[in-house]
N, C-alpha and C positions, 0 to 999 in steps of 0.2 A: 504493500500500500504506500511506505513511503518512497520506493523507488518510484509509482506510478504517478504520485504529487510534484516530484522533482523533477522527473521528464516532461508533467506537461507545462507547469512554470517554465520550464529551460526552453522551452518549443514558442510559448506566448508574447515573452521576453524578446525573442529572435526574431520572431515575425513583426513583431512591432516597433521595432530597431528598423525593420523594412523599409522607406519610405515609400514604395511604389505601392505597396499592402497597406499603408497606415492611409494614402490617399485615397485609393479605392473603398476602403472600411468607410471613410469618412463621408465620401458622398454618397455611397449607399446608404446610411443610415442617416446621414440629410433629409436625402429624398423619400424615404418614409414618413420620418416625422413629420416632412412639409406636406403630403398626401394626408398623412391623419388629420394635421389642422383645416387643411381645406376642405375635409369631410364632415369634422366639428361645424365650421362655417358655416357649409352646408345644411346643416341640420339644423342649425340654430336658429338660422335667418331665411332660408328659404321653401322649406320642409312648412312650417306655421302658417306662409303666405299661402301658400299653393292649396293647406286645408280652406283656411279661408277662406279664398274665392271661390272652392270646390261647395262647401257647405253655407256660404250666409251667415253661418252663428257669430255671434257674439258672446264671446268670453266675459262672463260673468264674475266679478270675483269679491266673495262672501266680506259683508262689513262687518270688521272688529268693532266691538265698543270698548277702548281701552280703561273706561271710569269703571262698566260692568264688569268687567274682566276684572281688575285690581280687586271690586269689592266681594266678586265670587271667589277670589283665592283666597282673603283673609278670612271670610266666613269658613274656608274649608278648614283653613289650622285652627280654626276656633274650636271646630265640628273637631278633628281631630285630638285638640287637644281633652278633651272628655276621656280618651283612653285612660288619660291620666286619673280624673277623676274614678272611672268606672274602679279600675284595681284596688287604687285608695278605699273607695266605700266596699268592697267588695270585702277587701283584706281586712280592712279594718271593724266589720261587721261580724266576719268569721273569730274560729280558734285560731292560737295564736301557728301552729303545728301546719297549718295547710295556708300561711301567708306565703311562701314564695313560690309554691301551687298554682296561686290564684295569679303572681306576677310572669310567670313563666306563660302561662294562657295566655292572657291579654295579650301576649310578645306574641307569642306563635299564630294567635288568631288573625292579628295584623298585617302578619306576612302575606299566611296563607290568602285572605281576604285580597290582600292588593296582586299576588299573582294571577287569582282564579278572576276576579273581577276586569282583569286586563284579557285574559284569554278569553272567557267567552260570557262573564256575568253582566258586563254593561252590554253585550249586544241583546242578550235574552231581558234584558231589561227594559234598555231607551232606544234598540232600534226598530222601524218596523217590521213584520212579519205577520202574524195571525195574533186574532185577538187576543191567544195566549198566553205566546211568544216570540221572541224578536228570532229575525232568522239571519240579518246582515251584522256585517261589523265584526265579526270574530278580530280579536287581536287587535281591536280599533282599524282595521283595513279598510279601504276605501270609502272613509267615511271626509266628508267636506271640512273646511278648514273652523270653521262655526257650530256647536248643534244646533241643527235646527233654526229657528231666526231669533235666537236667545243673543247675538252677539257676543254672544262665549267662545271662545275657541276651546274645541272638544277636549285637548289635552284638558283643558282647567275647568272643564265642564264635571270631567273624569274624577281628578284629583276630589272635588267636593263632593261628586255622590260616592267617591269611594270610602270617603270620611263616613258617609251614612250607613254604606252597606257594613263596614267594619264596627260598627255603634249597633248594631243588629246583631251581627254574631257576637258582639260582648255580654249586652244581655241574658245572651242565652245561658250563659255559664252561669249566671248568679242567680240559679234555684240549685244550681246542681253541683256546690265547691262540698267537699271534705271526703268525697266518695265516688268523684267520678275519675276513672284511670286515663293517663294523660295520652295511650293511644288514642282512647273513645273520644276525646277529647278532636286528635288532628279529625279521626275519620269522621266526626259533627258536623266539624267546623267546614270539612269539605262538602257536605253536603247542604248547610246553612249558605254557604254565600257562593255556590257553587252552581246550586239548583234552586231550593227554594225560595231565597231571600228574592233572587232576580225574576225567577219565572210568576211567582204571585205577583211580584211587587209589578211587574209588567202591566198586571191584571188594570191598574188603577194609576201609573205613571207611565207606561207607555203611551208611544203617540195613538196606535191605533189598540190599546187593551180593553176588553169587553165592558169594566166597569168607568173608565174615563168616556167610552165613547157615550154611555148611558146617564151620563152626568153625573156621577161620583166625584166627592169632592174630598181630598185631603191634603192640604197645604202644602205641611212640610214632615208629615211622616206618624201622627198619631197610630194610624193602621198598618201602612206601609214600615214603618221600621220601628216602632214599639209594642203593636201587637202583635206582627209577627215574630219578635223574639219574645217575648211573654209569652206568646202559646207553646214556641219551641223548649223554653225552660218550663213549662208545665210539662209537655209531651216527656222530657227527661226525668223531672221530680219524681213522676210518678211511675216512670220504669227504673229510675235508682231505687226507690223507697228510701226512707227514713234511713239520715245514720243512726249509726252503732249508740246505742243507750241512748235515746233521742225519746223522752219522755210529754203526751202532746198534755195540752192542759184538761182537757177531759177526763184525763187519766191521774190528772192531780201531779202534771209536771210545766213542763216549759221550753221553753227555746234558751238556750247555751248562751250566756252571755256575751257579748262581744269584747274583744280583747283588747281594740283599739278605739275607744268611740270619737279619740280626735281625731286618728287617722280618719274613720269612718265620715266623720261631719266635714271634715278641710276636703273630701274627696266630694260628698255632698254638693259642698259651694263651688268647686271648680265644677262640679257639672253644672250650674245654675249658669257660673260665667259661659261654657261653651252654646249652652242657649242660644246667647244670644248672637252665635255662627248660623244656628242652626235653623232657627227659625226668622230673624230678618233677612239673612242667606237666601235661604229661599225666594224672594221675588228676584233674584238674578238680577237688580237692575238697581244703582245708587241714583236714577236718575229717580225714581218713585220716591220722593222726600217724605211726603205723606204715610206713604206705605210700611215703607219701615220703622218711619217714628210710631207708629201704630202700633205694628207687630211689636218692637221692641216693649212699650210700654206694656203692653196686654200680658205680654210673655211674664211680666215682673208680679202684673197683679194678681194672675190666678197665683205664681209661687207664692207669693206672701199672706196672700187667703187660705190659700191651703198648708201653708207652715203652720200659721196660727189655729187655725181652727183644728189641727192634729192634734199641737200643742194644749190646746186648751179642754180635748177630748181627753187626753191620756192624763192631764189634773183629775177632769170629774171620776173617773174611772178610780185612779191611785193614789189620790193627793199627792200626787211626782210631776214634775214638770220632765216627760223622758225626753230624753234630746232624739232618741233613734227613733221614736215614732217620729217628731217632729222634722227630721230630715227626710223621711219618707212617705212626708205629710206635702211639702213645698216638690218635691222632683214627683208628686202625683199630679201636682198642680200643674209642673212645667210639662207632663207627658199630656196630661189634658187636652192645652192650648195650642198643643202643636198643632192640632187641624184645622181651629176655624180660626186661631190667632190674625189672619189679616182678613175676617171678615164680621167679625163681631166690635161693639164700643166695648170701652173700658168697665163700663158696668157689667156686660155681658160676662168678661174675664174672671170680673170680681165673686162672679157666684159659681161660674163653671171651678175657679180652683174649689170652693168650698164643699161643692159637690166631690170634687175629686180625692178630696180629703177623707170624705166621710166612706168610699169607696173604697179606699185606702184600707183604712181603719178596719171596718167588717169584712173587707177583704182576706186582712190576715186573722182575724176572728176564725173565718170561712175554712180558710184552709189550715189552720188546730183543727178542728171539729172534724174536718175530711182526713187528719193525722195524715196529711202531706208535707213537708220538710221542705221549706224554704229558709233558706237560713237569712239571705237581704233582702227580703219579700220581694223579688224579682215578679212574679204574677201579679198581685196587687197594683204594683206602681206601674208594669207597663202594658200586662193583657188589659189589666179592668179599668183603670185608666183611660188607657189609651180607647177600648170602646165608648169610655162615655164621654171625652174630647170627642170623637166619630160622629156621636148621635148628638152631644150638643151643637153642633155646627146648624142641622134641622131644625132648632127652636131658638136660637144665638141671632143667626144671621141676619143683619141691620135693615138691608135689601139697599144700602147706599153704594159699593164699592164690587169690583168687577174682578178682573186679575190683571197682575201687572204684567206691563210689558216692556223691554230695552229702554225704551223713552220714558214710560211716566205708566198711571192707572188706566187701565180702559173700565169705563162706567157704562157702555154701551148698552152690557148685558150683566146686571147685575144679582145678586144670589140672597134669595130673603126666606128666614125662618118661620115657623110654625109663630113663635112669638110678636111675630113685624108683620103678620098678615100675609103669609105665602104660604098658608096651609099646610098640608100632610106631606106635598107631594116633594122635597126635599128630605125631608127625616124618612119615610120611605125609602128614598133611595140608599142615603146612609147607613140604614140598617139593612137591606141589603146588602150592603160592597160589604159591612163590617161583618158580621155572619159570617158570608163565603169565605173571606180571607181566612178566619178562625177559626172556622173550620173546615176549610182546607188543609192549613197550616195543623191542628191539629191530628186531622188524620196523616197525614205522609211523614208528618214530622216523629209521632207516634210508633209507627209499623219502621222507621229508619232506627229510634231508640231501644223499640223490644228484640231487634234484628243483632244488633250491638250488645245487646243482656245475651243476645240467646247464645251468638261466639263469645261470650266470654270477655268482651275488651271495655266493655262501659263502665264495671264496675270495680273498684280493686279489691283484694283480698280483706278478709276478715283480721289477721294478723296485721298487715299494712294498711289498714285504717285503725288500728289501736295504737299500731307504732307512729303514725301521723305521715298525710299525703308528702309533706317537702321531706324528711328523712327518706322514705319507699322508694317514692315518684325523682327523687331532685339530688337528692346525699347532700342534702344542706340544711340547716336552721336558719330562720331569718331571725331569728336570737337566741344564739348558740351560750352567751354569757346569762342571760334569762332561765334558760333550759337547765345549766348546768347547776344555777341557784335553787331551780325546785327539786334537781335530783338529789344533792350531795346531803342534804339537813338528813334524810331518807336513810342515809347508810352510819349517820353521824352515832354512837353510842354500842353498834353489832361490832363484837369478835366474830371477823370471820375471814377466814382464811383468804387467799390473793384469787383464787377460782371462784371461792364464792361470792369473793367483790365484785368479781367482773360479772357473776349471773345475777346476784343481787342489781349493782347498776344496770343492765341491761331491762330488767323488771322494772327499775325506777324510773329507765327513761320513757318506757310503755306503757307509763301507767301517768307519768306529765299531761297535766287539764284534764282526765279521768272521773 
């Protein structure tokens, strides 16, 4: 080999010492390159003409709205940053043993969500096809420079509903933390924002989906992305069952107390702040000043009606002022308003959170009594919720305000409630889209979870739920100097030999929040 490298260096050398070789090389490979550019040329400038005058058209090309564009991207990292929140409340709501369980989800859901949602969940989503389902746009492929006449450019059209559909698969996890195994976990999550987040949600936010073409009305996601993850963390609860020593109050027990309730509440409030991504976001347009000051206010007053009136429920009940109801008093409020939030007044808001609140509340009453195990009452705050934000929109809606568009509000054709004198025939339809969705949503999402029970991957072992999901599932404590202070008191006073320290401590660390 190296004799073969030497002779041909010594060979290339020589002929290029040549000059009669080194001129001929040189205008050969001139005259190429000067052929290719004139073929570029060609292509560029004469190829265009020649369609032109062959066909007539005129090249159309899609107007950006760069103010739109700006304000749909902040609302996406708004919408995004909620991730943040979700964990927070999530982790902080749970035992302390299944915290970096619950961070490790949220990471993986994220990914998975913006891979799957890029290959084929926004075309089953937002492009056309059948009222079903979208059949164009696989991999964003041939799709125009705009969606649709939002003035959005699709990339950033993308990036914010993928903040949505990822806000959907996070829900789901939080009926189903201390006991679900972090395969069942990816295999969910691929089929949550995979299949069914896009293909329902189509139903009611595609262009041409059976429940938009029918007048189905939802803003910015009450049904489309909080009741469908409410129903899918039902569909899970109740194919996990109960954890381990999970005593319900009928039984003369309880829900396990929460480990962190500051984490729980600061996760709370950063969900309050992505709100406001998420639902003045939605009109896709800063040009609608009106609109969003709206939505944004509305969005505040059902949370703080529904904060307080939770807060003020769970006094008369216990004489306690609880802060966990009260956080999942105001994010009842906020799942609410997501739907008719830019079409109801401020008063309207003010009563739908209180409503939402008290939904809330018998909510998680509902599900003790039914001894289903929700540990951040995930169903309450965003299946039941989220339907009667659905069905208030039917009796809310002012009949002043239209939807918005790139430029400002269209009032052409505007949307009036049971309440404002526009009858049944709105709340009607309402309760239809919300129905189908939920229970659509709960059948498939149901028959996917017992499917998962029945191979064995949903739920983790008996043993590795007493020893705690992040030891099992992770080889890690998210407070390993914590752990170590409940175990050691435990072995503090026993003679026992160095074998039975280490099976002693093994017992003690399996038996930590016990």
């Amino acid at each position: 080999m190296t004799t073969l490298v030497r002779s041909t260096w010594k060979r290339l050398r020589t002929n290029f010492n040549d000059p009669i070789l080194r001129r001929n090389v040189s205008l050969y490979m001139g005259g190429k390159l000067l052929g290719l550019a004139l073929v570029l040329v060609i292509m560029l400038l004469v190829i265009p003409k020649a369609v032109h005058a062959a066909t007539g058209a005129t090249v159309q090309t899609p107007e950006i709205n760069a103010i739109n564009t700006v304000w749909t991207l902040i609302a996406a990292f708004l919408v995004f940053c909620m991730q943040v929140g979700f964990v927070m409340l999530e982790a902080g709501f749970a035992r302390s043993r299944e915290a970096v369980n619950i961070l490790v989800e949220g990471i993986a859901d994220t990914c998975i969500c913006g891979i799957l949602f890029w290959a084929w969940g926004f075309a089953f989503m937002f492009e056309p096809g059948t009222p079903w389902i979208g059949t164009t746009g696989f991999f964003l492929n041939g799709l125009g420079p705009t969606y649709l006449t939002t003035g959005v450019p699709v990339l950033a059209y993308w990036v914010f509903q993928f903040a949505f559909a990822d806000t959907a698969s996070t829900i789901t996890s939080g009926a189903m933390v201390g006991r679900c195994g972090f395969w069942g976990d990816i295999i969910y999550s691929i089929g949550v924002t995979g299949f069914i987040y896009p293909i329902v949600g189509h139903w009611a936010w595609g262009p041409d989906g059976w429940l938009a073409v029918m007048g189905f009305k939802d803003f910015a996601g009450s049904t489309v992305v909080h009741s469908i993850g409410g129903a899918i963390s039902l569909a899970g609860a109740i194919a996990l069952g109960p954890r381990l020593g999970r005593v319900f109050k009928r039984d003369g027990g309880g829900p396990p107390p929460a480990h962190d309730l500051i984490i729980g509440a600061v996760g709370g409030l950063i969900l309050w702040f992505g709100w406001y991504g998420f639902n003045p976001g939605s009109t896709l347009s800063a040009l609608d000043i009106q609109g969003i000051g709206r939505v944004s206010f509305n969005t505040t007053m059902a949370a703080c009606s529904g904060g307080l009136v939770a807060l003020f429920i769970s006094y008369a009940r216990s004489k306690k002022w609880d802060l966990g109801l009260t956080v999942n008093g105001f994010l009842g409020g906020l799942v609410a308003i997501t739907c008719p939030c830019y079409w109801v007044s401020p008063t309207g808001a003010f009563f739908i959170g209180i409503v939402a609140a008290v939904v809330v509340v018998f909510g998680l009453d509902l599900l003790e009594y039914l001894r289903i195990d929700d540990p951040i009452g995930a169903v309450p705050v965003h299946l039941l919720a989220g339907i009667w934000g659905t069905l208030s929109l039917g009796l809310f809606a002012t009949g002043q305000f239209g939807a918005p568009t790139p430029t400002g509000a269209d009032t052409s054709s505007v949307i009036t409630g049971l309440f404002y004198g526009g009858g049944v025939s709105l709340l009607g339809t309402q309760v239809v889209g919300s129905l189908s969705v939920v229970i659509a949503t709960l059948v498939i999402s149901g028959l996917m979870m017992f499917v998962l029970k029945k191979i064995g991957v949903l739920r983790i072992s008996e043993k590795h739920e007493i020893e705690g999901m992040d030891i099992a599932e992770h080889g890690a404590s998210a407070y390993p100097e914590y752990a170590l202070a409940g175990v050691l008191p435990s072995l503090i006073g026993h003679e026992l030999s160095n074998g039975a320290v280490v099976a002693g401590f093994s017992d003690a660390v399996a038996s930590v929040e016990e």
